[in-house]
C-alpha positions in Angstrom: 48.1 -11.1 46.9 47.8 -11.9 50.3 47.6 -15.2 52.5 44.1 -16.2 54.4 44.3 -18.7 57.0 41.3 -20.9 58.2 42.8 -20.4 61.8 40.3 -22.6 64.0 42.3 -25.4 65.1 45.3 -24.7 62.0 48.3 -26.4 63.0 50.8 -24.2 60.6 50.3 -20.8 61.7 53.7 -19.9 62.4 55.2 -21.8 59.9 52.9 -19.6 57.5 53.7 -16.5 58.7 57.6 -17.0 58.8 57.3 -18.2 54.8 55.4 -15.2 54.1 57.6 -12.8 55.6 60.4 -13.8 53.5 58.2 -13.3 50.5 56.8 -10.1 51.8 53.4 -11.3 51.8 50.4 -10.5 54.6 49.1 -12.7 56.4 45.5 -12.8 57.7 44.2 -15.0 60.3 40.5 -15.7 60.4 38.9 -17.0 63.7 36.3 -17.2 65.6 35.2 -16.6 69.5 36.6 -19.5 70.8 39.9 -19.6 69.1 40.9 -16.1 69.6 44.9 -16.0 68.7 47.0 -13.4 67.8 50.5 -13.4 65.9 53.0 -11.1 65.7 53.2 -10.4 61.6 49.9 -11.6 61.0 46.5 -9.2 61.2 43.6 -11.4 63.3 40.0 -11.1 62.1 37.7 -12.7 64.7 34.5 -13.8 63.6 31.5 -14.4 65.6 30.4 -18.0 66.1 28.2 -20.1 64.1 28.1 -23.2 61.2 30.5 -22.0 58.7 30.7 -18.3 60.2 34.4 -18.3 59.2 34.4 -19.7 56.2 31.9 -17.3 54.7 34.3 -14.7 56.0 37.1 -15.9 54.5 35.3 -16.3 50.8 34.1 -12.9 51.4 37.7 -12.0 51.6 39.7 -13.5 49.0 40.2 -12.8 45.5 41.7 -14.1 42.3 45.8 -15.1 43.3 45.1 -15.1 47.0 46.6 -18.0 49.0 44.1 -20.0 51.2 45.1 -22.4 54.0 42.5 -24.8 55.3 41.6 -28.3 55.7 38.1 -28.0 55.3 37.3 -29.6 51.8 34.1 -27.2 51.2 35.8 -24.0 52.1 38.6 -25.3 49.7 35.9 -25.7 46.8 34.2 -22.0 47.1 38.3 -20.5 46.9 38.7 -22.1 43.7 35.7 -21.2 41.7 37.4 -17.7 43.0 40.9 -18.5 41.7 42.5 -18.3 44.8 45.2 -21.4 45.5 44.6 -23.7 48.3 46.7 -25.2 50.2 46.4 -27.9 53.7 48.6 -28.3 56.6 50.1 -30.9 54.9 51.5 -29.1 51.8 48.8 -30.9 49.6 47.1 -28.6 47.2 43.3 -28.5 46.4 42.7 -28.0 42.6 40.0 -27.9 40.6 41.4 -31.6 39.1 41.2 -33.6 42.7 38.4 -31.5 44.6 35.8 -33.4 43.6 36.6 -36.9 44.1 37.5 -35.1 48.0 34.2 -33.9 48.3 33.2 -37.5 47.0 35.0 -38.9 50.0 33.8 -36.4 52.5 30.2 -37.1 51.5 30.3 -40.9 51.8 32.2 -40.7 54.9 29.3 -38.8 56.1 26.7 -41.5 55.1 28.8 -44.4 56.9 28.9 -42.0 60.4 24.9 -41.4 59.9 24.5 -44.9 59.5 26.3 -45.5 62.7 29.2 -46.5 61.0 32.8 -45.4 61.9 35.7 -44.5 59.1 39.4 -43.9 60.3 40.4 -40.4 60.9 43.6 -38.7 60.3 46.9 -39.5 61.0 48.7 -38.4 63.8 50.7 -35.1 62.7 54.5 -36.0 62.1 57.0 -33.4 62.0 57.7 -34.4 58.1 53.9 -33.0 57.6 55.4 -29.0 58.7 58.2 -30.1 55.9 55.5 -30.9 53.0 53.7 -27.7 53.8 56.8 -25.8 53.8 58.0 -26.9 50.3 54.2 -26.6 49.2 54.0 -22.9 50.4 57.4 -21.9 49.3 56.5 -24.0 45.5 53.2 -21.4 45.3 54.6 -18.1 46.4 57.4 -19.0 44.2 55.1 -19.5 41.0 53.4 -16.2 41.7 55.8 -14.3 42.6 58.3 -15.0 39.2 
């Protein structure tokens, strides 16, 4: 089992790496060109640019009891049909009960911003958000790892 983190733009990183460590799990961070990081406890996979280029990598990657974080609803939807567990920066878990009605809403959002339209974006991050992902994390590495 290991841990794969959609790095681009990922607001947890750290908070990832520390949970991790205390359950003796590695952490990969995917990125790509122009959001080159590096952590200490974490191995760094740097992707070249392009649409998607690091999500393809990532699915390349994982396997059945991996960990995924990400916010991207379509990356979330290819982990799952690999039984890998997905979690967002929020602690909120993707399963294969709510990722379609996300999809859903991703999909007519898009319609309304072709149409000109506009639809309200995400909240502003609050420090209870590092808590929820925190007890989210800790809640799957637990289930695996009894």
């Amino acid at each position: 089992m290991k841990i794969l983190i959609d790095a681009d733009g990922c607001p947890v990183v750290n908070e990832t790496i520390q949970i991790a460590k205390e359950f003796n799990v590695p952490v990969l961070l995917l990125c790509d060109t122009a959001h080159i990081m590096q952590r200490e406890g974490a191995e760094t996979i740097i992707i070249s640019q392009g649409a998607d280029a690091v999500d393809f990598a990532l699915v390349n990657r994982v396997t059945k009891g991996d960990i995924v974080i990400t916010q991207d609803y379509g990356l979330a939807a290819m982990v799952l049909s690999k039984q890998a567990y997905v979690l967002n920066q929020n602690g909120h878990q993707y399963t294969n009960e709510n990722i379609d009605s996300l999809l859903h809403s991703r999909y007519v959002s898009k319609k309304i911003r072709n149409a000109g339209g506009r639809v309200k974006g995400p909240k502003k991050r609050q420090k209870e958000d590092n808590t929820n992902f925190e007890i989210g994390l800790r809640k799957i590495l637990t289930t695996i790892t009894m």
